[in-house]
C-alpha positions in Angstrom: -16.2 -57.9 -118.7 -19.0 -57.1 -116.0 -18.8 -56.2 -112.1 -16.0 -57.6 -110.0 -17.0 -60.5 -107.9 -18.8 -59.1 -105.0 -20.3 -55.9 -106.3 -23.9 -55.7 -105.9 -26.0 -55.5 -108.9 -28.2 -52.1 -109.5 -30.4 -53.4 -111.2 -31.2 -56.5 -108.9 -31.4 -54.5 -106.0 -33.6 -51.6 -107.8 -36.5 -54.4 -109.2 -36.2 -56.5 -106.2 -37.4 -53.3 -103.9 -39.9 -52.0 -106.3 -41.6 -55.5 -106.5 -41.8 -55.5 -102.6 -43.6 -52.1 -102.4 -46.1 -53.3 -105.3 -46.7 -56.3 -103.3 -47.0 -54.6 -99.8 -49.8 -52.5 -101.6 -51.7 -54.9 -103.0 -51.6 -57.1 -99.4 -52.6 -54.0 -97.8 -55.8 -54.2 -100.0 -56.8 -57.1 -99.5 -60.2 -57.9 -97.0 -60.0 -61.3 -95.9 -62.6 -60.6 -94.3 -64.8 -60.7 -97.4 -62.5 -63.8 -98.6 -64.6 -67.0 -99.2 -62.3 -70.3 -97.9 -60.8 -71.3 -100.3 -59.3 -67.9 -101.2 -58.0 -68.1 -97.9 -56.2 -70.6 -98.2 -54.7 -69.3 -101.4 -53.6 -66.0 -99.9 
């Protein structure tokens, strides 16, 4: 069984917008200002 062909998924959609707000948070903390290069780079 399972969702008809075009039906969003819940879940999917539920995970995929909680991970952006937990990742718009921890960019907003970040200082690159107190960043060396190499971190940087990396971010």
């Amino acid at each position: 069984m399972g969702r008809t062909a075009g039906t969003p998924n819940k879940i999917t959609a539920e995970v995929k917008e909680k991970l952006e707000s937990l990742i718009d948070g921890v960019v907003g903390l970040l200082d690159i200002s107190e960043m060396n290069t190499n971190q940087r780079i990396c971010y």
